[in-house]
PALONU-783902 format. One line per 10 residues: their letters; for each residue x negated, y, z of C-alpha. Coordinates in Angstrom, 3 decimals. Example, Ala and Ser with C-alpha at 12.3 -4.5 7.8 and 13.67 -1.06 7.14 Angstrom:
<rs>
AS) -12.300/-4.500/7.800 | -13.670/-1.060/7.140;
</rs>
This chain:
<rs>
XXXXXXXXXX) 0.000/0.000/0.000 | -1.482/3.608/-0.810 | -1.619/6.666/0.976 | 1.363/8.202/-0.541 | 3.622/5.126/-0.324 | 3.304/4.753/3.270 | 3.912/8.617/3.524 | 7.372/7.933/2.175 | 7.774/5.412/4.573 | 6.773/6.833/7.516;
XXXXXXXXXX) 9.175/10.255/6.268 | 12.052/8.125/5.625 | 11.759/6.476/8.470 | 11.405/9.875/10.672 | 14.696/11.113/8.619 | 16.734/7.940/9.450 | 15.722/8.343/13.427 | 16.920/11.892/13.230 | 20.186/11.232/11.431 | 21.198/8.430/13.886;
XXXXXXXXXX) 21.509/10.731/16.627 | 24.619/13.208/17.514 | 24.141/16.351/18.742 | 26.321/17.034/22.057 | 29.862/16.950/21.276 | 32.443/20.890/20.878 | 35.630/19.540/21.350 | 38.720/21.612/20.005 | 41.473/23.405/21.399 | 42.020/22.749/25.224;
XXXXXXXXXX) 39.348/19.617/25.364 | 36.374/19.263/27.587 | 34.525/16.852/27.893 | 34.552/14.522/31.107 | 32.065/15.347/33.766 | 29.777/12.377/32.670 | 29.573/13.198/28.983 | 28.678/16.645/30.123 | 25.566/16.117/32.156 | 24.511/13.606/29.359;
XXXXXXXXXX) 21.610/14.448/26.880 | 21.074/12.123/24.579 | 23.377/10.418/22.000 | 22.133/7.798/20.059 | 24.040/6.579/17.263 | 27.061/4.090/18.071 | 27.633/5.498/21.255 | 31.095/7.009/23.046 | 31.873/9.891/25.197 | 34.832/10.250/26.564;
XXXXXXXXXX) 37.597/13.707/26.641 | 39.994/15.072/28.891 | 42.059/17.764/29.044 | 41.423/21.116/30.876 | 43.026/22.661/33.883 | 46.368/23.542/33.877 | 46.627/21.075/30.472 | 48.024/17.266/29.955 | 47.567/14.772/27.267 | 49.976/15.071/24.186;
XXXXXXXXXX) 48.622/12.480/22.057 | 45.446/10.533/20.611 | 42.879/8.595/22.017 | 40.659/10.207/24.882 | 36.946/9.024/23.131 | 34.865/9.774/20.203 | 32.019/8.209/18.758 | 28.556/9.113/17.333 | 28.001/7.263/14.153 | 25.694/8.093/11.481;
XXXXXXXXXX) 24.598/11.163/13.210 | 27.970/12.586/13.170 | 30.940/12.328/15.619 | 34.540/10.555/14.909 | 37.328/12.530/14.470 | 38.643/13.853/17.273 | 42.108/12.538/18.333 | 42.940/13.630/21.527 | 45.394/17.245/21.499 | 46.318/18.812/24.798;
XXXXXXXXXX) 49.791/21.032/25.917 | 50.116/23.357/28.718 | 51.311/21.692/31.937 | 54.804/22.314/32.644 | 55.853/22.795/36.313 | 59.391/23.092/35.631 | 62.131/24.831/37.838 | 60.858/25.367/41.543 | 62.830/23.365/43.980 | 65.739/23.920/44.984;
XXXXXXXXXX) 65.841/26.542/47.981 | 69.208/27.480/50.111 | 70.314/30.805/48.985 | 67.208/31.335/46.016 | 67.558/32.632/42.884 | 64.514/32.965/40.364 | 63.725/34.878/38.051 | 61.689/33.324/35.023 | 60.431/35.632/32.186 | 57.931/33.584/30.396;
XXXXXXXXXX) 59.044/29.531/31.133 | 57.313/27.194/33.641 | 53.757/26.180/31.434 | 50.504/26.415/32.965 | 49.792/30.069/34.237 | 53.280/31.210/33.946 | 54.766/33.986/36.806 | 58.078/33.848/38.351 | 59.716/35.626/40.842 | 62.049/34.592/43.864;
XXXXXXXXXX) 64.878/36.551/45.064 | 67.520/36.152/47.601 | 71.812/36.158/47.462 | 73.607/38.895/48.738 | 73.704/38.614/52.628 | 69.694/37.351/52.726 | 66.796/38.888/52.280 | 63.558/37.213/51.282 | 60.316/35.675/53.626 | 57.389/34.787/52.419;
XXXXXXXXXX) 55.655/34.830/49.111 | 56.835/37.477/46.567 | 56.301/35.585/43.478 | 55.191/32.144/42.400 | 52.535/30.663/39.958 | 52.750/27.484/37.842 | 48.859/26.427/38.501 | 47.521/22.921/37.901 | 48.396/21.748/41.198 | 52.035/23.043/40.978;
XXXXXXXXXX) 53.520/26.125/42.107 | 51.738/28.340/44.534 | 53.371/30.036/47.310 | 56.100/29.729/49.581 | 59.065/31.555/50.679 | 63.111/31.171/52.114 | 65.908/33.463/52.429 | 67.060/34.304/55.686 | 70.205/35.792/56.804 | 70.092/39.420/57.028;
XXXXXXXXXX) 71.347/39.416/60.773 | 67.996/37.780/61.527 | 66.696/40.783/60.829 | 67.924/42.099/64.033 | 66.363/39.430/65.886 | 62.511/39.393/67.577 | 60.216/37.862/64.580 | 57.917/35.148/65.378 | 54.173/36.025/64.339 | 51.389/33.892/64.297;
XXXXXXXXXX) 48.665/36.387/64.939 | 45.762/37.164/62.739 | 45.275/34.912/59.525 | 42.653/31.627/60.458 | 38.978/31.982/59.447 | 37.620/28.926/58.219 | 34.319/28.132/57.790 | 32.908/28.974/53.677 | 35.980/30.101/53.067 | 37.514/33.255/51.579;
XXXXXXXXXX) 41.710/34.423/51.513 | 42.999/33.706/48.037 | 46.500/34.917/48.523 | 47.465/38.375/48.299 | 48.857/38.793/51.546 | 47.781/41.645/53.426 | 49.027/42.130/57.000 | 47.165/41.808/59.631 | 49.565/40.024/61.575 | 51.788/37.214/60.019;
XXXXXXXXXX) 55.026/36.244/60.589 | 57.286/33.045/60.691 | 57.228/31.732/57.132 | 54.067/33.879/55.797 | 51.664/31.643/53.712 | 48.106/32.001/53.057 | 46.135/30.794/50.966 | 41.962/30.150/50.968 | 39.904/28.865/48.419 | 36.084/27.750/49.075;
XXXXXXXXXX) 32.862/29.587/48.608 | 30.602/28.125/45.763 | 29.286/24.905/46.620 | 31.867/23.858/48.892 | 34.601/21.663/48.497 | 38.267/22.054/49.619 | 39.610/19.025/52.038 | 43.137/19.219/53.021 | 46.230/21.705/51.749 | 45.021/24.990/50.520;
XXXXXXXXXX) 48.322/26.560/51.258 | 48.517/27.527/55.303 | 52.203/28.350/56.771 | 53.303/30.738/59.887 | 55.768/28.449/61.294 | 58.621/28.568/63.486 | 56.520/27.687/66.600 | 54.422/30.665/66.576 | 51.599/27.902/65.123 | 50.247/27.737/62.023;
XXXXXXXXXX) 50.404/24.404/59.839 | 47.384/21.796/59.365 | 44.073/23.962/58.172 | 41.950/22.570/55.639 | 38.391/22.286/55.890 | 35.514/22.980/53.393 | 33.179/20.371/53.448 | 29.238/20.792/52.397 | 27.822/18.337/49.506 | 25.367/16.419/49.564;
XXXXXXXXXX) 21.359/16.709/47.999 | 20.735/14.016/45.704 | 20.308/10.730/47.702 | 16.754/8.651/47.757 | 17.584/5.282/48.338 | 15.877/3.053/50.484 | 13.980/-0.026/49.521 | 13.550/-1.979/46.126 | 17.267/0.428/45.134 | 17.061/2.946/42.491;
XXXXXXXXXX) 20.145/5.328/41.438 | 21.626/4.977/38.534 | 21.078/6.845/34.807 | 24.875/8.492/35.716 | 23.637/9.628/39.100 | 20.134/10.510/38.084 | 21.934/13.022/35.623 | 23.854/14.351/38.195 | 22.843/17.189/40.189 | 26.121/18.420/41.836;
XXXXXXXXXX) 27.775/15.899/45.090 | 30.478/17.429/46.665 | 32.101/15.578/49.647 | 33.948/12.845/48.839 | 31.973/11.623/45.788 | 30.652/8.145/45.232 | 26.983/7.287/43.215 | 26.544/4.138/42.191 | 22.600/2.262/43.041 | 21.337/-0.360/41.345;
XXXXXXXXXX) 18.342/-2.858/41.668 | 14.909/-1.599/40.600 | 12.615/-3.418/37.909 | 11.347/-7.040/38.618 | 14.548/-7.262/41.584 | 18.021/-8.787/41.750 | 20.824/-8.224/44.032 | 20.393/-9.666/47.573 | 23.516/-8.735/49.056 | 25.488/-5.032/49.471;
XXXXXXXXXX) 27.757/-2.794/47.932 | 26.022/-0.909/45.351 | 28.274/2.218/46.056 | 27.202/5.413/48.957 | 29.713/8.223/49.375 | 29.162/11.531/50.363 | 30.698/12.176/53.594 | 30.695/16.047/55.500 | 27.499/16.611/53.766 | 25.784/13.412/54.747;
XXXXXXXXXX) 25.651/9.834/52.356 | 26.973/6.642/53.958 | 24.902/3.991/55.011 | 23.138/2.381/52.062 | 24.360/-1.737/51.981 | 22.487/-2.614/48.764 | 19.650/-4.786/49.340 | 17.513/-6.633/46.685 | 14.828/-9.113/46.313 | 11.772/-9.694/44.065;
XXXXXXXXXX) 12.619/-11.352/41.210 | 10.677/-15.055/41.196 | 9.171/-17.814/38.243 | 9.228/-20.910/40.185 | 5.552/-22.833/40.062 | 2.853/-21.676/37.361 | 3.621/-23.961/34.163 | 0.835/-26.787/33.356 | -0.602/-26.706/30.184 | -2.089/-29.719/28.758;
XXXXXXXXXX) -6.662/-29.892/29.019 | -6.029/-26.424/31.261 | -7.538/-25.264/34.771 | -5.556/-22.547/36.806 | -8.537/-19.708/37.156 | -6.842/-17.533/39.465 | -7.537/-16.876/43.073 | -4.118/-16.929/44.108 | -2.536/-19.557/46.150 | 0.975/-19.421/45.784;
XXXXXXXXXX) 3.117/-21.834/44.996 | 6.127/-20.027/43.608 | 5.299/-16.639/41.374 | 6.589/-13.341/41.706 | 7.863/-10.547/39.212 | 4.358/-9.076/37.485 | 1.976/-11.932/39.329 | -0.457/-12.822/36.747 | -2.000/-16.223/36.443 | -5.117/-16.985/34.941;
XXXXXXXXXX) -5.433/-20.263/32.645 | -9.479/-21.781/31.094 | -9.456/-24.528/29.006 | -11.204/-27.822/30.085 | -15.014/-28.712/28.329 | -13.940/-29.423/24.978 | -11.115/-27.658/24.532 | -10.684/-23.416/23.062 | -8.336/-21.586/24.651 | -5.481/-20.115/21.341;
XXXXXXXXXX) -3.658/-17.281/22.905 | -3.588/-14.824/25.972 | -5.001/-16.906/29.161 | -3.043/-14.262/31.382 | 0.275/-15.421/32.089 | 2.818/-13.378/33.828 | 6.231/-13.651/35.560 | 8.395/-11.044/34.064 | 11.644/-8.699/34.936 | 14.043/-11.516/33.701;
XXXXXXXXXX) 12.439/-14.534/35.379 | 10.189/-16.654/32.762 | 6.896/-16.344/31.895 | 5.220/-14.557/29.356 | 3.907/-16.726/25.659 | 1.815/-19.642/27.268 | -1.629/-20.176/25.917 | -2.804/-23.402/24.185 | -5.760/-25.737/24.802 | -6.989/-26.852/21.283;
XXXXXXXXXX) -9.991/-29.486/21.377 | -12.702/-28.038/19.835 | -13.612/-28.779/15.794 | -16.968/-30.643/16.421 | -15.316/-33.228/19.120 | -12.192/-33.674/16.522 | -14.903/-34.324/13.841 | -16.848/-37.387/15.968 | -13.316/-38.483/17.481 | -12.427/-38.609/13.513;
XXXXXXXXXX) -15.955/-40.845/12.911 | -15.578/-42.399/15.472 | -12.529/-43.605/14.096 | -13.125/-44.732/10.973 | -16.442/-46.462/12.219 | -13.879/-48.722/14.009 | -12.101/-49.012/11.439 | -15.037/-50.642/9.194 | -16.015/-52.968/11.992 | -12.691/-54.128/11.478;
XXXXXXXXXX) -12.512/-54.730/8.172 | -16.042/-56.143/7.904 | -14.980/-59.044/11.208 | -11.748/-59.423/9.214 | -14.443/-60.743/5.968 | -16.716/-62.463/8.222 | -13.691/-64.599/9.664 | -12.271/-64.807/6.039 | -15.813/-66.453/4.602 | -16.030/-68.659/8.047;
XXXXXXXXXX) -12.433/-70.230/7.193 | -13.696/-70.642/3.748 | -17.150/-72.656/3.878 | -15.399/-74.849/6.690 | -13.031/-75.546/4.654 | -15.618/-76.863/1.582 | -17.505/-78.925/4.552 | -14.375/-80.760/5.477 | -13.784/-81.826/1.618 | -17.406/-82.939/0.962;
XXXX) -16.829/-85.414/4.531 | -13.583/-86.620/3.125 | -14.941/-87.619/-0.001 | -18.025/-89.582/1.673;
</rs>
């Protein structure tokens, strides 16, 4: 092959290994791609990431996965509509008053029947959760009445108001709502109530993540959580067995739990061979003196006097539990040469005692003639 054939080569061969791979996926319209596909890098050709639909957005039709082939990406299928909360609940003596529908983002407005007036939240908001806020009509006579308050709104810990409530002290009925600082994630209802007790409802909490966890041992993570860089409480990683080791016993899954990982179960133990193969006219060389062989324990074969070693003498126990190609012992090409002479010099021995005991049988047999004749 010249110079300028195996230039072609080598360029076609750089062109195919560029064309096989897909650059990261653009979905359309309201498509993202799933949390996993996003922190992933590389796409070689043949494989699938998967799609969802935004906030505030639900399937409508297609499938939810694409796939890389021939350096390009299938069609995709999936198409996403607005989430539709529909009407509000039913509330005694509510009205509402609905401008723009029910989708995703939508703003509507509660009012009360003659007689009531309203308590709580001045308008609601279809989000993906549902509708925010809360409020009730009460009788106007009420009014009249002592109010219950709950005193100043709750801090919470890395937490910030997200409502637009702004008294300083909140009465029976009066909801507030928090959100969590970056970083944090939101554990319980986000929603908090002043209710008839003078108590407010169930706070939530907003938990710490996690730092990337090192596991212990022979355990590695796995390429999804080695991508992943962001463990908010309440997510699970997945571990897995490192090179030359198989699963002992364990669950292979940690969660992240108020900023700490649970205890890691996964255990795992060197991969073994079983005993060093015997080769035929071999000696073991190595200084080793173990009877069963580990993952990457080498042993060392020579061939006996005679014999040439064909192939690597170092065998090794490998990642799936066989050994490496074993060498052969070949006898060497003068000894097959004499083995070969010696051979056929037995082999004219024979042939010259099988004429020797041919003549014998003959000249006895002319001496017992002559006798019978005398």
């Amino acid at each position: 092959m010249n110079f300028w054939m195996f230039l072609l080569l080598l360029l076609a061969f750089v062109t195919k290994g560029n064309t096989d791979k897909c650059l990261k996926p653009v979905p359309k319209g309201n498509v993202v791609l799933t949390n996993t596909a996003l922190l992933q890098n590389n796409f070689p050709d043949g494989s699938t990431v998967s799609l969802e639909c935004a906030v505030g957005y639900v399937v409508d039709q297609g499938s939810n996965n694409i796939t890389c082939v021939n350096g390009e990406w299938s069609d995709q299928e999936l198409t996403c509509k607005k989430k539709d909360c529909g009407p509000p609940s039913p509330t005694p003596h509510m009205k509402f008053h609905i401008p723009n529908g029910t989708l995703f983002g939508a703003h509507i407005r509660p009012y009360c029947e003659r007689g009531y007036y309203l308590r709580g939240s001045s308008y609601k908001q279809c989000l993906a959760t549902g509708w925010t806020g809360r409020s009730i009509c009460l009788c106007t006579s009420k009014q009249l009445q002592p109010m219950v308050t709950c005193g100043n709104p709750p801090e919470i810990p890395n937490s910030v108001v997200d409502s637009h409530q702004t008294k300083v002290i909140i009465e029976f009925e009066d909801v507030i709502d928090y959100r969590c600082k970056e970083g944090y994630t939101l554990v319980g209802n986000r929603s908090v109530v002043c209710q008839e007790n003078g108590k407010y409802s169930s706070l939530p909490q907003c938990k710490d993540k996690c730092l990337k966890p090192v596991p212990k041992g022979n355990v590695v993570l796995t390429n999804t959580a080695l991508l992943q860089n962001n463990f908010p409480d309440g997510s699970t990683v997945s571990l897995e067995c490192a090179v030359g080791y198989v699963v002992d016993q364990g669950s292979n899954n940690i969660t992240c739990v108020n900023a700490e990982w649970s205890d890691q179960e996964l255990t795992c133990k060197m991969v073994t061979c079983g005993n060093p193969p015997e080769i035929p006219h071999s000696v073991i060389d190595s200084n080793h003196t173990k009877l069963i062989m580990e993952f990457e324990d080498v042993t060392e074969y020579r061939c006996k006097e005679g014999y040439t070693l064909v192939g690597n003498g170092s065998v090794v126990c490998q990642e799936n539990g066989k050994y490496s190609s074993l060498p052969q012992c070949k006898a060497d090409q003068l000894i097959s040469r004499v083995a070969a002479s010696v051979h056929l010099t037995s082999f004219s021995i024979s042939r010259v005692a099988a004429s020797v005991h041919l003549t014998s049988c003959i000249m006895l047999s002319q001496f017992l003639k002559r006798q019978d004749r005398v």
